[in-house]
C-alpha positions as CSV (number, residue, x, y, z in Angstrom):
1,X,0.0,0.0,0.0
2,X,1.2,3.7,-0.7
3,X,-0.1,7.4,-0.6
4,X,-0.5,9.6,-2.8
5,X,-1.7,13.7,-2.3
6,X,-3.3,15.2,-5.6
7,X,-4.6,18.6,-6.4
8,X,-7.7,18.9,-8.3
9,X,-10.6,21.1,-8.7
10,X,-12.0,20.5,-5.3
11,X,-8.3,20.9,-3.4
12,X,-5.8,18.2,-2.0
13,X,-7.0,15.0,-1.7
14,X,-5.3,12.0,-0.1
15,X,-5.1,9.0,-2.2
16,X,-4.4,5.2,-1.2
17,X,-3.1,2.6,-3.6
18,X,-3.1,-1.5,-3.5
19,X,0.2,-2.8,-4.0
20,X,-1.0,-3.4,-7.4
21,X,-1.5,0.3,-8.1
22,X,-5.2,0.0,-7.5
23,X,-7.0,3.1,-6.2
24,X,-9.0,1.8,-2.7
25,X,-9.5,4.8,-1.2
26,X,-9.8,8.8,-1.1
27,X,-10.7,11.8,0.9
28,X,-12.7,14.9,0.3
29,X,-10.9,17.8,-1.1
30,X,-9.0,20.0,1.8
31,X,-7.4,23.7,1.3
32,X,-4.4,23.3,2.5
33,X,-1.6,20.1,1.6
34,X,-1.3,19.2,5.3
35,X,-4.4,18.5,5.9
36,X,-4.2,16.0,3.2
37,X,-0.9,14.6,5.1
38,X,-2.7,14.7,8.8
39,X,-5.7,12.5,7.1
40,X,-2.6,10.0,5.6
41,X,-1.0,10.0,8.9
42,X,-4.6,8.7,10.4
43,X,-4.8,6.2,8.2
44,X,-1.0,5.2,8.8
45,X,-1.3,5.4,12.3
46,X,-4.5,3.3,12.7
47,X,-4.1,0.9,10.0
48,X,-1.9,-0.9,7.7
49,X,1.6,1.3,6.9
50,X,2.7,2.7,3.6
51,X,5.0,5.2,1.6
52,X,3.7,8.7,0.5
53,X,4.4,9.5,-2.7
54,X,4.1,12.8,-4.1
């Protein structure tokens, strides 16, 4: 599994990807980048681990 923060229309989104480069999950669109990285780091911290990439 590995993160990913885009920017599109609706701001930063945090993006999680299979091992097999499958999309499984996203968030709603935040303002700011870190707030994309605090919703990664919830993830991270109460599930399985994996690299950001950006």
């Amino acid at each position: 599994m590995y993160f990913r923060i885009r920017y599109d229309a609706d701001g930063y989104r945090a993006l999680a990807y299979a091992s097999n480069h499958q999309l499984i999950w996203w968030t709603e669109g935040y303002v700011s980048k870190a707030d994309a990285r605090r919703a990664i780091d919830l993830i991270k911290r109460e599930g399985p681990g994996g690299d950001v990439h950006q």
